[in-house]
PyMOL Python script that loads the backbone (N, CA, C, O; Angstrom):
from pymol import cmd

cmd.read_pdbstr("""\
ATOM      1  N   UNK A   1     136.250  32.415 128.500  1.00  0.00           N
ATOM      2  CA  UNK A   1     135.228  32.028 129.451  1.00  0.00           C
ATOM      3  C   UNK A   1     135.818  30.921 130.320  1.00  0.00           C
ATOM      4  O   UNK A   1     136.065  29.826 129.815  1.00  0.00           O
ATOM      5  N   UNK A   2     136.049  31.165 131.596  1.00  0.00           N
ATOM      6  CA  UNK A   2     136.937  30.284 131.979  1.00  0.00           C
ATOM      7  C   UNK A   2     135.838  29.423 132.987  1.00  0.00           C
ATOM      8  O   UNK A   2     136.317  28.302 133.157  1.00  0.00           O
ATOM      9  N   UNK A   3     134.818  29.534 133.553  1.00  0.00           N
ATOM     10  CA  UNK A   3     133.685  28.618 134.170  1.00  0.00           C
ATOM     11  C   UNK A   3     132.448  28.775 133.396  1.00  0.00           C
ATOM     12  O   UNK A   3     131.710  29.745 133.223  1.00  0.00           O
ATOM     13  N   UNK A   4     132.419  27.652 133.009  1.00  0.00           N
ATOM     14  CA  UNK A   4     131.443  26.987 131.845  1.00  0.00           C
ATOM     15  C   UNK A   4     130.151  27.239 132.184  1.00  0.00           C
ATOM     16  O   UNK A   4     129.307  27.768 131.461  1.00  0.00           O
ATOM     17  N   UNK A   5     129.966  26.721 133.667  1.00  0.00           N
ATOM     18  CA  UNK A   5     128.817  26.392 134.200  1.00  0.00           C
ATOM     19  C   UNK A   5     127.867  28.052 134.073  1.00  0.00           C
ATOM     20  O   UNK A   5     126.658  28.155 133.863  1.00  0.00           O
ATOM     21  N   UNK A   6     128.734  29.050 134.250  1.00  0.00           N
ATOM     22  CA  UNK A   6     127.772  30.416 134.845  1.00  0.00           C
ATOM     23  C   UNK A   6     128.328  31.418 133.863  1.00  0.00           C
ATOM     24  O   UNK A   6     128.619  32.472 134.428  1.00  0.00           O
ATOM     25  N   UNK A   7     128.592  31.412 132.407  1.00  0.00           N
ATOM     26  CA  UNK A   7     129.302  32.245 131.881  1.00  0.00           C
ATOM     27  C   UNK A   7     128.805  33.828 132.330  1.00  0.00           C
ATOM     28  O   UNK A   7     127.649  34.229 132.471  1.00  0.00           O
ATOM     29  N   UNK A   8     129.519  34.246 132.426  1.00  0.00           N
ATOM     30  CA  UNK A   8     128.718  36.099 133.078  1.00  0.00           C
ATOM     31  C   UNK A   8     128.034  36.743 132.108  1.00  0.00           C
ATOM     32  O   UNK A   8     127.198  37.537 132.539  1.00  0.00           O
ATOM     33  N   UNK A   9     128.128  36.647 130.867  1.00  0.00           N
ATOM     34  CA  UNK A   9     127.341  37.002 129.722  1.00  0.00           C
ATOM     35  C   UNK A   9     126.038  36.432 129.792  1.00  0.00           C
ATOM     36  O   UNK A   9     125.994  35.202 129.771  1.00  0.00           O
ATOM     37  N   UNK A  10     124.909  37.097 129.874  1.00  0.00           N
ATOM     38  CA  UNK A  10     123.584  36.599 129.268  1.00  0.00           C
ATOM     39  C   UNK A  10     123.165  35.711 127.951  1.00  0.00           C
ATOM     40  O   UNK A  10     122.552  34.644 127.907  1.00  0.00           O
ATOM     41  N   UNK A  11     123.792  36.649 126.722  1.00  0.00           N
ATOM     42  CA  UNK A  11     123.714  35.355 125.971  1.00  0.00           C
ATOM     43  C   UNK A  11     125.008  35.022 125.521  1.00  0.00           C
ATOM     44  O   UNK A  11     126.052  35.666 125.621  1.00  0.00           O
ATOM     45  N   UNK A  12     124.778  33.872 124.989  1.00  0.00           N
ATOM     46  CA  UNK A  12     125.885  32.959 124.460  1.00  0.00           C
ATOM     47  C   UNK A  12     126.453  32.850 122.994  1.00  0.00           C
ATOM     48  O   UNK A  12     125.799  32.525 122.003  1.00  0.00           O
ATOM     49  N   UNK A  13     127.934  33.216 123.041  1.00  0.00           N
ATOM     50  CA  UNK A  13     128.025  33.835 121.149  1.00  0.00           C
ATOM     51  C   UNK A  13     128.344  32.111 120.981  1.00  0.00           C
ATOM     52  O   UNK A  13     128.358  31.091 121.670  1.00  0.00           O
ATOM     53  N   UNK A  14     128.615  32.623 119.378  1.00  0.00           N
ATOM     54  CA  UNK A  14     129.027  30.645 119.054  1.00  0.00           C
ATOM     55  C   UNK A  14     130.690  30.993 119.414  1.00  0.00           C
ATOM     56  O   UNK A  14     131.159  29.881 119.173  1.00  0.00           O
ATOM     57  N   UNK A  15     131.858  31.830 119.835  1.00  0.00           N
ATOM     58  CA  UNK A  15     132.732  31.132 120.496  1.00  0.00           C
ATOM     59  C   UNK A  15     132.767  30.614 121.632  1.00  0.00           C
ATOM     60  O   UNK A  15     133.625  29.821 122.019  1.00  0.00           O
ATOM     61  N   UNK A  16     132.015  30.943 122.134  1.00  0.00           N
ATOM     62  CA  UNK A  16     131.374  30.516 123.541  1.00  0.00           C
ATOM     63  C   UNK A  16     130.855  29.018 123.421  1.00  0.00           C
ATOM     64  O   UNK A  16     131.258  28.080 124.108  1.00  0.00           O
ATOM     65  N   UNK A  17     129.967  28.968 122.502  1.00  0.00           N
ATOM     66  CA  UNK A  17     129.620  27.632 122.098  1.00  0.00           C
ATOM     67  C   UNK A  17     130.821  26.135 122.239  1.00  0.00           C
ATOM     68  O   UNK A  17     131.030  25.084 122.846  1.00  0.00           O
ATOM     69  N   UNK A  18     131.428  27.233 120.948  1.00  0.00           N
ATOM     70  CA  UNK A  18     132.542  26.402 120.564  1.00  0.00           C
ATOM     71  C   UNK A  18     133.826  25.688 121.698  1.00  0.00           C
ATOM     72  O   UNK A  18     134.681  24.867 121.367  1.00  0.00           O
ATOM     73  N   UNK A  19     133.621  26.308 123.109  1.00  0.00           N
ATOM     74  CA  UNK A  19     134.626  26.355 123.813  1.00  0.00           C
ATOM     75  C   UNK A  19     134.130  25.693 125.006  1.00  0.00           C
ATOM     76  O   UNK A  19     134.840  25.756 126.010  1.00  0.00           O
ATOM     77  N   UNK A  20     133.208  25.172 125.051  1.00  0.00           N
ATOM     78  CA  UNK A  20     132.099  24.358 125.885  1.00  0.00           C
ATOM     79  C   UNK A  20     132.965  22.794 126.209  1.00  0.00           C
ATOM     80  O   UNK A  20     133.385  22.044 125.328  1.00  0.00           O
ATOM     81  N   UNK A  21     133.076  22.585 127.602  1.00  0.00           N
ATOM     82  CA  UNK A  21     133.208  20.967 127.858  1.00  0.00           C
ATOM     83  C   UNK A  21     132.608  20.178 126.937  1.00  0.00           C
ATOM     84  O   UNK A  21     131.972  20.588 125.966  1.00  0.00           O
ATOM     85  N   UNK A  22     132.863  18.716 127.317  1.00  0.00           N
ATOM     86  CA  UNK A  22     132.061  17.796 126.518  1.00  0.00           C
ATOM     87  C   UNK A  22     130.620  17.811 126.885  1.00  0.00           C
ATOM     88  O   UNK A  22     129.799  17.757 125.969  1.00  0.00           O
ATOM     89  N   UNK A  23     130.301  17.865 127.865  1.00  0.00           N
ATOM     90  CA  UNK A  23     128.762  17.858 128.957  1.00  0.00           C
ATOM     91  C   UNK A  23     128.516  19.348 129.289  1.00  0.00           C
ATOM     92  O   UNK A  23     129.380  20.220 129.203  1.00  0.00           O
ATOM     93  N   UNK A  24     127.752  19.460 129.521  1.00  0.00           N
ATOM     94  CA  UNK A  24     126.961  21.178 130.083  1.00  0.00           C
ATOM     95  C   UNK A  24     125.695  20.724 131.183  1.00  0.00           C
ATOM     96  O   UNK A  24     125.013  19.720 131.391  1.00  0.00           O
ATOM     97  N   UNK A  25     125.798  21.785 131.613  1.00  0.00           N
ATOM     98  CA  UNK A  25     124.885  21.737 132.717  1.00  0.00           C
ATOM     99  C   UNK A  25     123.542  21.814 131.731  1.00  0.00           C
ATOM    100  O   UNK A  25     123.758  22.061 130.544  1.00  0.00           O
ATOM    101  N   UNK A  26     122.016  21.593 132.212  1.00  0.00           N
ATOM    102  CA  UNK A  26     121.134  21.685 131.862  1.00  0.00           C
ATOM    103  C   UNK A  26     120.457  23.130 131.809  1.00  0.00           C
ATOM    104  O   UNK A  26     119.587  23.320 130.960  1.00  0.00           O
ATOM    105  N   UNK A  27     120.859  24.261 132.773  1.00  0.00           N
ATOM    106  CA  UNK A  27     120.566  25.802 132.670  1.00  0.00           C
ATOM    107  C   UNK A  27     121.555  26.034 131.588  1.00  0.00           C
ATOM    108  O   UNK A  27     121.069  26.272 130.482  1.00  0.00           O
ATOM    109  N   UNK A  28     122.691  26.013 131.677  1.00  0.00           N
ATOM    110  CA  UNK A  28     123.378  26.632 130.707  1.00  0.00           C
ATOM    111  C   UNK A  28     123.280  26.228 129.074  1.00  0.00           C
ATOM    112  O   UNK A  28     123.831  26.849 128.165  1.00  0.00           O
ATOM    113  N   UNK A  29     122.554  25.192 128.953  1.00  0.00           N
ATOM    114  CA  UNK A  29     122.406  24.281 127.515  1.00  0.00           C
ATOM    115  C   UNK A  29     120.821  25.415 127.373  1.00  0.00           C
ATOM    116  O   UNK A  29     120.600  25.917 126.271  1.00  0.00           O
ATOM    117  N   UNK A  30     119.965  25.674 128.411  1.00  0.00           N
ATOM    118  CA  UNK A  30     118.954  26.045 127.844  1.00  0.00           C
ATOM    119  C   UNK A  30     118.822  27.616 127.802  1.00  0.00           C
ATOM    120  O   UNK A  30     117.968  28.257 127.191  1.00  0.00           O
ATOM    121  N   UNK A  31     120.117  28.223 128.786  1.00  0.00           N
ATOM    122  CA  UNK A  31     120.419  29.479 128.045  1.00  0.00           C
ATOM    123  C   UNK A  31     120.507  29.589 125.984  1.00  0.00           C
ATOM    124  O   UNK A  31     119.929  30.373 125.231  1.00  0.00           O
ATOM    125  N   UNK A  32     121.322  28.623 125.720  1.00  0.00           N
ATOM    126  CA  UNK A  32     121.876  28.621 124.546  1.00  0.00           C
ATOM    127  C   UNK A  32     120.694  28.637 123.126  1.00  0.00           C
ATOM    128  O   UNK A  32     120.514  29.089 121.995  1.00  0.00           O
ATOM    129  N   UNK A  33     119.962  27.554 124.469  1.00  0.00           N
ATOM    130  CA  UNK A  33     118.255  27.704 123.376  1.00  0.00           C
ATOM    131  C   UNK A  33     117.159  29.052 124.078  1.00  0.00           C
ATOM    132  O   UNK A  33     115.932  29.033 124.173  1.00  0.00           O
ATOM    133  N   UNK A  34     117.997  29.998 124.435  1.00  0.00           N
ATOM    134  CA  UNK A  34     116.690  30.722 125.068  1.00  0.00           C
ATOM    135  C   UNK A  34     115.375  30.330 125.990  1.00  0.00           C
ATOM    136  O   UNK A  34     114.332  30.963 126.156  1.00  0.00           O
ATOM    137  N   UNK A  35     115.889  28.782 126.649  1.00  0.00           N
ATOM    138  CA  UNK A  35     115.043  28.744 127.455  1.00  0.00           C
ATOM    139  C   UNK A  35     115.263  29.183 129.354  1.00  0.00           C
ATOM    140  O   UNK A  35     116.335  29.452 129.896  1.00  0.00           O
ATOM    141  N   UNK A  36     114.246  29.144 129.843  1.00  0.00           N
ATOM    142  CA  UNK A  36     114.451  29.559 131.406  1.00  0.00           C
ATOM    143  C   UNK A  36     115.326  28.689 132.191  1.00  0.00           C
ATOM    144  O   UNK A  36     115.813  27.922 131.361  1.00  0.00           O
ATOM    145  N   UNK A  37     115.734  28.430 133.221  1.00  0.00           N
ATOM    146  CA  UNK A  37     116.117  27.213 133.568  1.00  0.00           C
ATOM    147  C   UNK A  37     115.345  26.777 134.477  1.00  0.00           C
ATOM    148  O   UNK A  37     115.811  26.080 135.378  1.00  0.00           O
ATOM    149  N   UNK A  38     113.665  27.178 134.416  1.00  0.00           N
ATOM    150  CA  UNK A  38     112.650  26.295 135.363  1.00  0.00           C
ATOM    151  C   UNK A  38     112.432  25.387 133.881  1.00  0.00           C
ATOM    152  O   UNK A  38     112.804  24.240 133.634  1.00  0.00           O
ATOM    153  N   UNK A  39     111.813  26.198 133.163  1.00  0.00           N
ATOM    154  CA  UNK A  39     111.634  25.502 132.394  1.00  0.00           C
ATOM    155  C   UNK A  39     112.688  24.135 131.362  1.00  0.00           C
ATOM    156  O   UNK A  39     112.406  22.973 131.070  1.00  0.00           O
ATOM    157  N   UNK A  40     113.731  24.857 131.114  1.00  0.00           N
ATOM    158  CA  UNK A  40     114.681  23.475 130.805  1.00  0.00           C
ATOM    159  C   UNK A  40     114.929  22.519 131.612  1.00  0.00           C
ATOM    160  O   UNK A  40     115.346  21.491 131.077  1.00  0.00           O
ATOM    161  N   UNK A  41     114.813  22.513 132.700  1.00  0.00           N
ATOM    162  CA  UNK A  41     114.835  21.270 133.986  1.00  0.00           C
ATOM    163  C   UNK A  41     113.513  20.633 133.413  1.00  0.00           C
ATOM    164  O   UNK A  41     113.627  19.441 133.130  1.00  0.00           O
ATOM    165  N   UNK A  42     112.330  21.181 133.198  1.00  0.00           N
ATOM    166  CA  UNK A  42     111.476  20.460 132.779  1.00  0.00           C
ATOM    167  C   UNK A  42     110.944  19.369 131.455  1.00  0.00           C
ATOM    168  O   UNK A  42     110.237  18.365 131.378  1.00  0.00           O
ATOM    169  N   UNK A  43     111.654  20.133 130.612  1.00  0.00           N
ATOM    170  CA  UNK A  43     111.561  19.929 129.528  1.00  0.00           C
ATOM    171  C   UNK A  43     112.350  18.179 129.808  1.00  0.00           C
ATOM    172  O   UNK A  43     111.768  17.100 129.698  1.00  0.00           O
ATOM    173  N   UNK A  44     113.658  18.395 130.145  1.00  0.00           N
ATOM    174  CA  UNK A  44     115.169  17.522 130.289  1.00  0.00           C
ATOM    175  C   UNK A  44     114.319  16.248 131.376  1.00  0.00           C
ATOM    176  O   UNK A  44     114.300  15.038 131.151  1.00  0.00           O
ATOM    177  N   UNK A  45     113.723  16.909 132.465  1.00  0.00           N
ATOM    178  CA  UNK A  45     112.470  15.544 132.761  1.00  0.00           C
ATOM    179  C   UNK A  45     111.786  14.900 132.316  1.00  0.00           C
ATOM    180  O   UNK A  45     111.603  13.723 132.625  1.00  0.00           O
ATOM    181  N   UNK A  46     111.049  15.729 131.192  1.00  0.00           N
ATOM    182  CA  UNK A  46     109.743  15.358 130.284  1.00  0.00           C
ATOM    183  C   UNK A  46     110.599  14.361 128.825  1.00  0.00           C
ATOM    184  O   UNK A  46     110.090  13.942 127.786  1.00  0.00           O
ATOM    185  N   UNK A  47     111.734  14.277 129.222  1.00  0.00           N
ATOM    186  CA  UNK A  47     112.703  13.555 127.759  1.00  0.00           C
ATOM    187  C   UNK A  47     112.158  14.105 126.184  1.00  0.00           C
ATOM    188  O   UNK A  47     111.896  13.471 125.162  1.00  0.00           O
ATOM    189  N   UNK A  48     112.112  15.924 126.573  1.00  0.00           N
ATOM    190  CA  UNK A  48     111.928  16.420 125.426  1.00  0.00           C
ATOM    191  C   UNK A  48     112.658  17.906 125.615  1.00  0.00           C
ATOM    192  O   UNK A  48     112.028  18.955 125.484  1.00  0.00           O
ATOM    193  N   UNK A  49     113.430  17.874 125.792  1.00  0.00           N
ATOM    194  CA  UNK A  49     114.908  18.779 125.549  1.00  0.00           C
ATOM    195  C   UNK A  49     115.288  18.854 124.419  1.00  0.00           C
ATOM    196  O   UNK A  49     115.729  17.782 124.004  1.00  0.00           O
ATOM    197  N   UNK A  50     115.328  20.130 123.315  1.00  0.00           N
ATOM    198  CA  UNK A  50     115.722  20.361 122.530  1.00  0.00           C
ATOM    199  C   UNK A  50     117.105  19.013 121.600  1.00  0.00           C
ATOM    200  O   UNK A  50     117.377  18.849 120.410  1.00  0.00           O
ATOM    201  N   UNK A  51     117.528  18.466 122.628  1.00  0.00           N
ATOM    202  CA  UNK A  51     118.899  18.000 122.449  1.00  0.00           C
ATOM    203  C   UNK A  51     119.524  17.026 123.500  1.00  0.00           C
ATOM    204  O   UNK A  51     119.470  17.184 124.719  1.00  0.00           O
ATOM    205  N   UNK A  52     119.863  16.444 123.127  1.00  0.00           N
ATOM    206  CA  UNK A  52     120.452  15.214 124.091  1.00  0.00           C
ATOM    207  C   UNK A  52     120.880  15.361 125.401  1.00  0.00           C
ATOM    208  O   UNK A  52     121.849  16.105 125.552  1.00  0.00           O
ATOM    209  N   UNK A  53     120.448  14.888 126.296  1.00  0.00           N
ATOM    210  CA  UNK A  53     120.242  14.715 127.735  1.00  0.00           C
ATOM    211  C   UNK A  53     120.756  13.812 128.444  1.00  0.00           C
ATOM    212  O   UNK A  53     119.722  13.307 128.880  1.00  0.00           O
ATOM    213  N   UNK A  54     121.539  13.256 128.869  1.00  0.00           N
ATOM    214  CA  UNK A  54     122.035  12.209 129.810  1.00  0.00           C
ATOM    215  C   UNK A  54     121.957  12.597 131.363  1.00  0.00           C
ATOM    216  O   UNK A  54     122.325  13.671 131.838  1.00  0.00           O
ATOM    217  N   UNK A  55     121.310  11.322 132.186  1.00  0.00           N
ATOM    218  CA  UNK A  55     121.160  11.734 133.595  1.00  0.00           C
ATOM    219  C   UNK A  55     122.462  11.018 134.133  1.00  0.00           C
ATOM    220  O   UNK A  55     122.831   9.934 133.682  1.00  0.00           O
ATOM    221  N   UNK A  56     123.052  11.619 135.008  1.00  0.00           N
ATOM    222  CA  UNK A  56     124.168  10.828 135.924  1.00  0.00           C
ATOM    223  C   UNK A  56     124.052  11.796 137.330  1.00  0.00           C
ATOM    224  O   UNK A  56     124.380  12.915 137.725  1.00  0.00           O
ATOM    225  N   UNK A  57     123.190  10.284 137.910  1.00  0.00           N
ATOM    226  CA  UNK A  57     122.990  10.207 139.210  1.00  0.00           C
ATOM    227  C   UNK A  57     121.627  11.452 139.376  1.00  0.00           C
ATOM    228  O   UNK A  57     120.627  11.236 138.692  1.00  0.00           O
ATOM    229  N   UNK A  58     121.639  12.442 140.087  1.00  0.00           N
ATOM    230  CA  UNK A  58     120.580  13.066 140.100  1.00  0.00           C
ATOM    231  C   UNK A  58     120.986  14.037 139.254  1.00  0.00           C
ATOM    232  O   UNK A  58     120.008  14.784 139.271  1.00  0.00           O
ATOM    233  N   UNK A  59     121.633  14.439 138.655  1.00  0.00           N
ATOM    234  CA  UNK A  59     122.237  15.233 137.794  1.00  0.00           C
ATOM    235  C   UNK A  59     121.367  15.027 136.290  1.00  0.00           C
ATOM    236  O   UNK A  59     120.809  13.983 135.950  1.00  0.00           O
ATOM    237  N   UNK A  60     121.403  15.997 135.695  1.00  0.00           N
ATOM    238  CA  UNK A  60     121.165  16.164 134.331  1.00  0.00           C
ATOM    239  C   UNK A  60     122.291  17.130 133.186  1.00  0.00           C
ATOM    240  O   UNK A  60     122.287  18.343 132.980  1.00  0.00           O
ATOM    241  N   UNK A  61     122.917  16.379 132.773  1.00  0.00           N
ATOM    242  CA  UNK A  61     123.755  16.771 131.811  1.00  0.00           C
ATOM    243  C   UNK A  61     123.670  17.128 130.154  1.00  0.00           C
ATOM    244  O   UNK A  61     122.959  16.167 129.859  1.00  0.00           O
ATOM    245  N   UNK A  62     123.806  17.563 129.345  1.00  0.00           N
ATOM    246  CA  UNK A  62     123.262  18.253 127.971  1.00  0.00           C
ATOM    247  C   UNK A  62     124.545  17.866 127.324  1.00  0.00           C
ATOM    248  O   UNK A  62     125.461  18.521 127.821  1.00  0.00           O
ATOM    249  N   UNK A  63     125.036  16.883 126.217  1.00  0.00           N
ATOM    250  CA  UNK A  63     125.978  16.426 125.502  1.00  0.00           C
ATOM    251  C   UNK A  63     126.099  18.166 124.373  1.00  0.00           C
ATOM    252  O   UNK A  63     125.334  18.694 123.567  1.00  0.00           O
ATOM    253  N   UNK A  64     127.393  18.498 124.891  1.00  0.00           N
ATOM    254  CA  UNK A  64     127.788  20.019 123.992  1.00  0.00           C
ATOM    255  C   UNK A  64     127.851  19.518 122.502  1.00  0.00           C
ATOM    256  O   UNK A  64     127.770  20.506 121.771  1.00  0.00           O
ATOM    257  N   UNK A  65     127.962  18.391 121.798  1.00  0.00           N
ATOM    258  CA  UNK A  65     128.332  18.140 120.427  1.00  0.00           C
ATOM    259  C   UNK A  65     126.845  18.024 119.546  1.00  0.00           C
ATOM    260  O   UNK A  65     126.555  18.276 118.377  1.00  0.00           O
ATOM    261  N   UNK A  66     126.074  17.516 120.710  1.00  0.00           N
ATOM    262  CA  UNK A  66     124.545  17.396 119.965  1.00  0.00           C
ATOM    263  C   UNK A  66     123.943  19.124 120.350  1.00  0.00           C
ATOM    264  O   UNK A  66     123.053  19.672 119.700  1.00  0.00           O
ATOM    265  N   UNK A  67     124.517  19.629 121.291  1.00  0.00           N
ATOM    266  CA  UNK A  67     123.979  21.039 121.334  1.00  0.00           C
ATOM    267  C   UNK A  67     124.326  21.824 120.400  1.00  0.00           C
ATOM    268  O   UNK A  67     123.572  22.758 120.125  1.00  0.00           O
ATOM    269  N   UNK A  68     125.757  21.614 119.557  1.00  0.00           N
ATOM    270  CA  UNK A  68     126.207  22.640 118.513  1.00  0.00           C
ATOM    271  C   UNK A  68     125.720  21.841 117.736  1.00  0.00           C
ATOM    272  O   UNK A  68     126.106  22.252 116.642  1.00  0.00           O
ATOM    273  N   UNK A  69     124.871  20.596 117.502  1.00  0.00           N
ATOM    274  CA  UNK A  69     124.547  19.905 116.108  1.00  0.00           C
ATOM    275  C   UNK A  69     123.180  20.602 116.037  1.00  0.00           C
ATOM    276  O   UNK A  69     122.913  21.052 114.923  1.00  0.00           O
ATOM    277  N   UNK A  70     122.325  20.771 116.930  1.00  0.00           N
ATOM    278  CA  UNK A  70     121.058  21.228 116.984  1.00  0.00           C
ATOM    279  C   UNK A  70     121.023  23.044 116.455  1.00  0.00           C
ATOM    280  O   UNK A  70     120.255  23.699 115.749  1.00  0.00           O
ATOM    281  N   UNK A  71     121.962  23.280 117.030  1.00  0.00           N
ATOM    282  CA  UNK A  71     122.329  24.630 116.520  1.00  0.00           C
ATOM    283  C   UNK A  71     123.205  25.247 115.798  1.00  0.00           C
ATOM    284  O   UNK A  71     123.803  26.316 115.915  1.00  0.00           O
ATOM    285  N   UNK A  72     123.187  24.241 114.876  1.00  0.00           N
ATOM    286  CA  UNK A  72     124.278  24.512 113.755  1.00  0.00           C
ATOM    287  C   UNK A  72     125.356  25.339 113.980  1.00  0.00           C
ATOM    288  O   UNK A  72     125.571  26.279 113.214  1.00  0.00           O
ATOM    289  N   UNK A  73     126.007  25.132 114.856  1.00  0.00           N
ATOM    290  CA  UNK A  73     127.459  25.408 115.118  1.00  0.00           C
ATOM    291  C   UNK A  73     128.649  24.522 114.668  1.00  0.00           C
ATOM    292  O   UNK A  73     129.000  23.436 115.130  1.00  0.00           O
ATOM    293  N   UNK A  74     129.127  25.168 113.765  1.00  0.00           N
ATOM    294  CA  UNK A  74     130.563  24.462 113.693  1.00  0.00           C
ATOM    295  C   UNK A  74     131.679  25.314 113.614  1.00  0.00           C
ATOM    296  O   UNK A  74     131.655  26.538 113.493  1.00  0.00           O
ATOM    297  N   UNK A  75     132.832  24.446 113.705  1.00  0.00           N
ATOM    298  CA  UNK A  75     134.334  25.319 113.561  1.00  0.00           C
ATOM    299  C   UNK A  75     134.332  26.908 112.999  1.00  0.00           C
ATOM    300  O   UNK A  75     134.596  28.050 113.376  1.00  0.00           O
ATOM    301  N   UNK A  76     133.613  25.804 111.269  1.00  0.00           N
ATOM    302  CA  UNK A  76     133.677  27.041 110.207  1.00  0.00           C
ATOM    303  C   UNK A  76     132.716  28.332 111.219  1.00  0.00           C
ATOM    304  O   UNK A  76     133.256  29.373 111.592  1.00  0.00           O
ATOM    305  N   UNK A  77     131.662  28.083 111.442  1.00  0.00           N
ATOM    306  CA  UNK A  77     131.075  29.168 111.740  1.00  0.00           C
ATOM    307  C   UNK A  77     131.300  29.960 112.979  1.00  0.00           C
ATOM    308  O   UNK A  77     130.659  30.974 113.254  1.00  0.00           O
ATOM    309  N   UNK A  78     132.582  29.262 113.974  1.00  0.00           N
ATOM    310  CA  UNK A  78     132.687  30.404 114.840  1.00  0.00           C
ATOM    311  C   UNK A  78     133.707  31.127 114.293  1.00  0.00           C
ATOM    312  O   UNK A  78     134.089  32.223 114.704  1.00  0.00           O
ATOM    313  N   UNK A  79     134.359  30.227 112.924  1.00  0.00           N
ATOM    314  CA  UNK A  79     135.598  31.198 112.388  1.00  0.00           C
ATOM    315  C   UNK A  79     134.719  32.473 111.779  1.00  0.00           C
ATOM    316  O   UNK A  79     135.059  33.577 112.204  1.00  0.00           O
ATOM    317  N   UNK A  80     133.870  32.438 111.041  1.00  0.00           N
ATOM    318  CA  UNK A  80     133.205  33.376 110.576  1.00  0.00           C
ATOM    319  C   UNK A  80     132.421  34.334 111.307  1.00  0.00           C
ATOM    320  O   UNK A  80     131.801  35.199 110.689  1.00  0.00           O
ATOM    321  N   UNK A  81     132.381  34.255 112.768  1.00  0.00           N
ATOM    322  CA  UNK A  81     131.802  34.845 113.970  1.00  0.00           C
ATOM    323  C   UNK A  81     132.992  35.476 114.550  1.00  0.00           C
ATOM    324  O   UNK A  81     132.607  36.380 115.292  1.00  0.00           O
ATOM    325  N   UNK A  82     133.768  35.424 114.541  1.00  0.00           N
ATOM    326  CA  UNK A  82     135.196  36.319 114.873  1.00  0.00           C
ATOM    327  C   UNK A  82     135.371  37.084 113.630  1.00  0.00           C
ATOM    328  O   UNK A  82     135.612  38.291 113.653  1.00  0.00           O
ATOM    329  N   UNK A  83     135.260  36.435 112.592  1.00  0.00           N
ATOM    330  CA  UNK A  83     135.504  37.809 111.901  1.00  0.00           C
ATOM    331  C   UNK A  83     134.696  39.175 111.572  1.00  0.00           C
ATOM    332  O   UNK A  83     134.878  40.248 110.999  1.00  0.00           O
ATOM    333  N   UNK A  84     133.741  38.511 112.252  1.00  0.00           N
ATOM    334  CA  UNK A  84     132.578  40.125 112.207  1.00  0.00           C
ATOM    335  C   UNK A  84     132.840  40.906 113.040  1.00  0.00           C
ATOM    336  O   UNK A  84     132.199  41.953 113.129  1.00  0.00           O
TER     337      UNK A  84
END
""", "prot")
cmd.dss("prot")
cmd.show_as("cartoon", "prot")
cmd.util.cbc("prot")
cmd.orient("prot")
């Protein structure tokens, strides 16, 4: 997946996860939770986003380490997601 921001896949496997910048956009963090991205802009306003949120500047950014913590993603489990 070489642009983070718009992966061409609809949903998101956990290597995909796993291969995520440090920061994510706020649509693409709420792809990951199945949300819309009217609605995750909202949520990420309302300072109730599934998962950690940092604003820089007018921007809204989604910390990828609290996104795989929320969704139990780790190493082990994208190793075990390749092997299926």
């Amino acid at each position: 997946m070489t642009n983070h921001e718009v992966p061409d896949v609809t949903a998101l496997r956990t290597a995909d996860l796993m291969d995520l910048p440090p920061t994510i956009g706020v649509e693409l963090a709420g792809r990951a939770f199945g949300i819309g991205r009217d609605n995750a802009y909202k949520l990420a306003r309302a300072g109730e986003f599934p998962c950690k949120v940092i604003r820089a500047g007018r921007k809204y950014r989604v910390i990828t380490a609290d996104l795989q913590r929320v969704l139990n993603v780790t190493p082990a489990s994208s190793d075990q997601s390749a092997a299926a």
